[in-house]
C-alpha positions in Angstrom: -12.4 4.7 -17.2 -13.4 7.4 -15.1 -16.0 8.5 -16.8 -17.0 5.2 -17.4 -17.2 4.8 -13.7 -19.2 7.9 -13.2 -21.5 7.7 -15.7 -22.4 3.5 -14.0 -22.9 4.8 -10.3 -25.7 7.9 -12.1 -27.0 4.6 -13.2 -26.7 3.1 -10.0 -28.4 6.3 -8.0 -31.2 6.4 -10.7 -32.0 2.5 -9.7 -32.1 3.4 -5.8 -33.9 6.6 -6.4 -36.8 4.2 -8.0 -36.9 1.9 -5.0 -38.8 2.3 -1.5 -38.7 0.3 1.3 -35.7 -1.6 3.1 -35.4 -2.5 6.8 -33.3 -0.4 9.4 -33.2 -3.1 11.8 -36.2 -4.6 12.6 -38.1 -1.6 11.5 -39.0 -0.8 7.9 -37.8 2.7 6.5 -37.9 4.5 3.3 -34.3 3.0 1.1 -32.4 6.7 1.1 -33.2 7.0 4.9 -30.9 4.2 5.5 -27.8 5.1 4.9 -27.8 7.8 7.0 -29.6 5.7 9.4 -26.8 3.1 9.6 -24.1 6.1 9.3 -25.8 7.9 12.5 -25.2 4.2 14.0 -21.6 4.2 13.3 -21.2 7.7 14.2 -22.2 6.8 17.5 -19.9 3.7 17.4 -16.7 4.5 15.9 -14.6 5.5 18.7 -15.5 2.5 20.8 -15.6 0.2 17.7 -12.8 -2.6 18.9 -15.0 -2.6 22.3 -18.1 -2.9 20.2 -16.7 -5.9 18.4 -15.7 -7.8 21.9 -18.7 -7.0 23.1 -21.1 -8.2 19.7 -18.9 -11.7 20.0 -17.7 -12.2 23.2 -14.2 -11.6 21.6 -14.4 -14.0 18.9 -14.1 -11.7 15.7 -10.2 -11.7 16.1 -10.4 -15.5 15.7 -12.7 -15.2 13.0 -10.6 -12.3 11.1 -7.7 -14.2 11.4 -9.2 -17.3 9.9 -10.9 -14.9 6.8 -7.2 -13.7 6.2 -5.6 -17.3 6.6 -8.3 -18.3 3.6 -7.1 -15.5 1.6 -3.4 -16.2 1.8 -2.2 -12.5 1.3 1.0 -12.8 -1.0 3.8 -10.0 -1.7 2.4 -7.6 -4.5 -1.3 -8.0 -4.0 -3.6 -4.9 -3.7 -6.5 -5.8 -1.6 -10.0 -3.9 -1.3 -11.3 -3.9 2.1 -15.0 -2.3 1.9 -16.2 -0.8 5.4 -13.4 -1.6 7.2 -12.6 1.6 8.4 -10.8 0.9 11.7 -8.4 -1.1 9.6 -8.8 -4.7 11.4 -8.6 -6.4 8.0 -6.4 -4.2 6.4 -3.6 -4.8 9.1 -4.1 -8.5 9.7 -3.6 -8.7 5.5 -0.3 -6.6 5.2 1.0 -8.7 8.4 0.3 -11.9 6.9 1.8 -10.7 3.1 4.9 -8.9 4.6 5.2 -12.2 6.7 5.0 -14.1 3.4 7.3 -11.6 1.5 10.0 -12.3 4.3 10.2 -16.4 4.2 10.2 -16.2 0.1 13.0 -13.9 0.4 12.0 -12.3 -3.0 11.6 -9.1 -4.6 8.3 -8.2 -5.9 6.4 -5.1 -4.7 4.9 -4.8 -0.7 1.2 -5.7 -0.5 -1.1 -2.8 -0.9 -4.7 -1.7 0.7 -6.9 0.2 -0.2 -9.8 0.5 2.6 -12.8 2.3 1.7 -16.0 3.4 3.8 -19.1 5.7 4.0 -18.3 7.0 7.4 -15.2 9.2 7.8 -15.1 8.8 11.7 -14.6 5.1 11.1 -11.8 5.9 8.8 -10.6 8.8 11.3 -10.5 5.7 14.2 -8.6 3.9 12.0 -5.4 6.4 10.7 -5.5 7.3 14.5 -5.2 3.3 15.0 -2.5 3.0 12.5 -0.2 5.3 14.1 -0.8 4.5 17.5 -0.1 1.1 16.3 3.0 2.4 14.4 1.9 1.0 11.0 3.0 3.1 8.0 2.7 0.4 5.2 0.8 1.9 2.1 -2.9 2.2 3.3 -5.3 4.1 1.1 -7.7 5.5 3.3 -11.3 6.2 0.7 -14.5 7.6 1.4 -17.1 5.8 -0.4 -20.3 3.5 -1.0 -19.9 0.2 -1.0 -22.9 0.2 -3.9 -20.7 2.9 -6.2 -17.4 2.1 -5.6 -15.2 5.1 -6.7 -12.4 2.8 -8.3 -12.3 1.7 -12.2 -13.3 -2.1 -13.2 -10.4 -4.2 -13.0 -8.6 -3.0 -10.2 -8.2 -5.2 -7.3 -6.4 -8.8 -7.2 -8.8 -9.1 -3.8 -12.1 -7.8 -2.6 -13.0 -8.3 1.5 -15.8 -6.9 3.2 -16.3 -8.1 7.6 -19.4 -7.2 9.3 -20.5 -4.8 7.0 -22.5 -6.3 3.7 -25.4 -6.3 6.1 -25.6 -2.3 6.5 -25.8 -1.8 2.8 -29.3 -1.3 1.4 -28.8 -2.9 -1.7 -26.7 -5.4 -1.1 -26.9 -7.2 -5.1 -25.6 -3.3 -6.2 -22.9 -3.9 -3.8 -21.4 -7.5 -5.2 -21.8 -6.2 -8.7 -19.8 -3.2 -7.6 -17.3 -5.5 -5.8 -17.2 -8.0 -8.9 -16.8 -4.7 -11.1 -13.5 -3.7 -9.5 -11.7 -7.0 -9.0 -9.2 -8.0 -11.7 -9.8 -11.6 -13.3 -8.9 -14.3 -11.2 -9.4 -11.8 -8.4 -11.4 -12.9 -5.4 -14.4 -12.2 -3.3 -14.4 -12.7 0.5 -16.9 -11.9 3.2 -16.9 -12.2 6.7 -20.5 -12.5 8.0 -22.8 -12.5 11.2 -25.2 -15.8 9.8 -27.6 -18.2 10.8 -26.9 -20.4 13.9 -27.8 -24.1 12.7 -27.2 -25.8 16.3 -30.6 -25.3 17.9 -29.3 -25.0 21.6 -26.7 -23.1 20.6 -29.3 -20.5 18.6 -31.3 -20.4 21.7 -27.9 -18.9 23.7 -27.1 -16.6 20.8 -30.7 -15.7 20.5 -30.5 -14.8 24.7 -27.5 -13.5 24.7 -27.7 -11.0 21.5 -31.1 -9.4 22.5 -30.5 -9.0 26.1 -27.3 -8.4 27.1 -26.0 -6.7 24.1 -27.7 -3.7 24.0 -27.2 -3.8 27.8 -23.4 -3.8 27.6 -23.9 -1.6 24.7 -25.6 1.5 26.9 -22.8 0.7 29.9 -19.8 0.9 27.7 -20.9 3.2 24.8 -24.3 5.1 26.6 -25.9 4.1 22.9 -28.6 1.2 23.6 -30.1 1.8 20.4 -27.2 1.5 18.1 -26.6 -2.1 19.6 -30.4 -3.2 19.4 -29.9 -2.6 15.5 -26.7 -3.8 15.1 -28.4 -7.5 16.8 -31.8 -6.5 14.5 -29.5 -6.4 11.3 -27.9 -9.7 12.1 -31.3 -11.3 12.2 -32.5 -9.6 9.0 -29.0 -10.7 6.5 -29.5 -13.7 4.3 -29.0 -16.9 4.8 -26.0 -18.7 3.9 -27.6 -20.4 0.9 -29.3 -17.1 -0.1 -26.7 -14.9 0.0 -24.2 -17.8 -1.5 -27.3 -17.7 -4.7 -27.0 -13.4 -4.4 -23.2 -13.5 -4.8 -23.9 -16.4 -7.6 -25.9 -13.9 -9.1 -23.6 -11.0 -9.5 -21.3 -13.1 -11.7 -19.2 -15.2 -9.2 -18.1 -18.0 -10.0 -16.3 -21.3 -7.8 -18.7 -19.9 -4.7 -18.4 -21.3 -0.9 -19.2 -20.3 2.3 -18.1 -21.8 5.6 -19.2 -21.8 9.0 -17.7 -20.8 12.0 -18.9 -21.0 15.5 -21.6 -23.0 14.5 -22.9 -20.4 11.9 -23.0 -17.8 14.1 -20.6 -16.0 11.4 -19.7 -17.3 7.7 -17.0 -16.8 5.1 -18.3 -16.5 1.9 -15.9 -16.9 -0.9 -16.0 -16.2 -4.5 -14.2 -15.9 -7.9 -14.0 -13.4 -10.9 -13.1 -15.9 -13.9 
C-alpha cells in the first residue's frame, strides 16, 4: 500500500508541477510559491496561534470547534484525521468528547485515536508543547505532511477533519481526493470553515472589522501585520458554501451538508465515503 501511496502523490506532484497561477491572498503568485508562502505565514504565527484565533473571531472559534466536534459525535475506538491542526485544538476537543463517551457506556472497546498531520513543524512543535503543558498523554500521532499527499494508505481513517485550514492549500480538489482516499467506508468528512456572511449588515461589520482592525491587533500582539492581512485576504478568496459543497461533491462524497454559523461567517461542511 505504500508504494501504492507513493507512486499516487509522484502523480499528484507531476499534476501541480504542470499548473501556474493561484492566489496568496489577494495577490496572484506562481502555485509552488505558495506553500512556502503560507508556511512563512504560519511560521510567523505559530507561537501566538490560540491569540491569533481570538483575535481572527473575537473568540468565537472555541464555540465553533465545539459545535464541529458535537456534529461528529466522537465514539470509543475511532481514529480521527485532523489535517493542519497542528496546535491540537481539534484533536483534544475529539479525545475529550470520546473518552467522555467511553466513560457513560461503561464499555470496553479501544481509546479514541488521532492522528494530526501538518506542513509546518512549528505548528506541530506549539502543539506537543500544548499537550504537555496541558497534561494530555492520550495517543496523539504528531505527522508532518501535505494536506494534497497525505502520507497515510487509502482506507485508513473512520473520520477526516480539517478547521481553518482547507483555505491555505493550493489545490484544494487534490486535497478532498486525498482526504476521501484515506477515510475507511462509511467514514466521514468534516470542515470547519471561514465563509460567506449572508446577513448584509452583518457582512458590512465583518467586512470593517476584518480589514481594519485585524491586521492592527495582528502587528500589536504578534509585530506580523502582514501575516493577518492574508490570513483576512484568504477568507475572502475560499469558495462559497455552495461551491465548495459542489467541490467536495466532486471528489466522491456522498450525503453532503454544510451549515452556518454566525450567520455564515464560518461553515461546517459535512460529507460521507459510501
Amino acid at each position: 500500500m505504500q508504494h501504492c501511496a507513493m507512486f499516487r502523490n509522484m502523480a499528484n506532484k507531476e499534476k501541480i508541477k504542470n499548473s501556474d497561477t493561484t492566489h496568496f491572498g489577494f495577490k496572484e503568485v506562481q502555485e509552488d510559491e505558495k506553500q512556502t508562502l503560507v508556511r512563512g505565514v504560519f511560521d510567523s504565527v505559530a507561537d501566538k496561534y490560540d491569540i491569533m484565533n481570538d483575535v481572527m473571531s473575537a473568540g468565537l472559534h472555541r464555540a465553533w470547534k465545539n459545535n464541529l466536534i458535537r456534529s461528529l459525535r466522537p465514539k470509543p475506538g475511532m481514529h480521527l484525521l485532523d489535517v493542519a491542526g497542528g496546535t491540537g485544538d481539534i484533536a483534544f476537543r475529539f479525545l475529550k468528547a470520546a473518552n467522555k463517551s467511553a466513560d457513560s457506556a461503561d464499555n470496553k472497546k479501544p481509546k479514541a485515536k488521532v492522528t494530526i498531520c501538518d506542513i509546518n513543524t512549528r505548528m506541530l512543535e506549539a502543539g506537543r508543547a500544548r499537550a504537555l503543558d496541558e497534561g494530555i498523554f492520550d495517543p496523539i500521532d504528531w505527522v508532518t505532511g501535505n494536506a494534497e499527499m497525505l502520507p497515510f494508505p487509502d482506507r485508513y481513517f473512520d473520520a477526516y477533519t480539517i478547521a481553518f485550514g482547507i483555505r491555505n492549500v493550493t489545490h484544494i480538489d487534490a486535497a478532498l481526493r486525498e482526504a476521501y482516499r484515506v477515510l475507511k467506508p462509511g467514514g466521514r468528512f468534516m470542515c470547519l470553515e471561514f465563509s460567506k456572511v449572508d446577513l448584509p449588515l452583518l457582512k458590512e461589520i465583518y467586512d470593517t472589522y476584518s480589514f481594519n482592525l485585524i491586521p492592527y491587533f495582528g502587528e500589536l500582539i504578534t509585530g506580523d501585520k502582514d501575516s493577518y492581512q492574508y490570513l483576512v485576504e484568504s477568507i475572502r478568496k475560499f469558495p462559497s458554501q455552495e461551491k465548495f459543497k459542489q467541490m467536495i461533491d466532486e471528489a466522491g462524497f456522498k450525503n453532503t451538508s454544510y451549515r452556518n454559523l454566525s450567520g455564515g461567517i464560518v461553515a461546517i461542511h459535512s460529507g460521507w465515503r459510501v
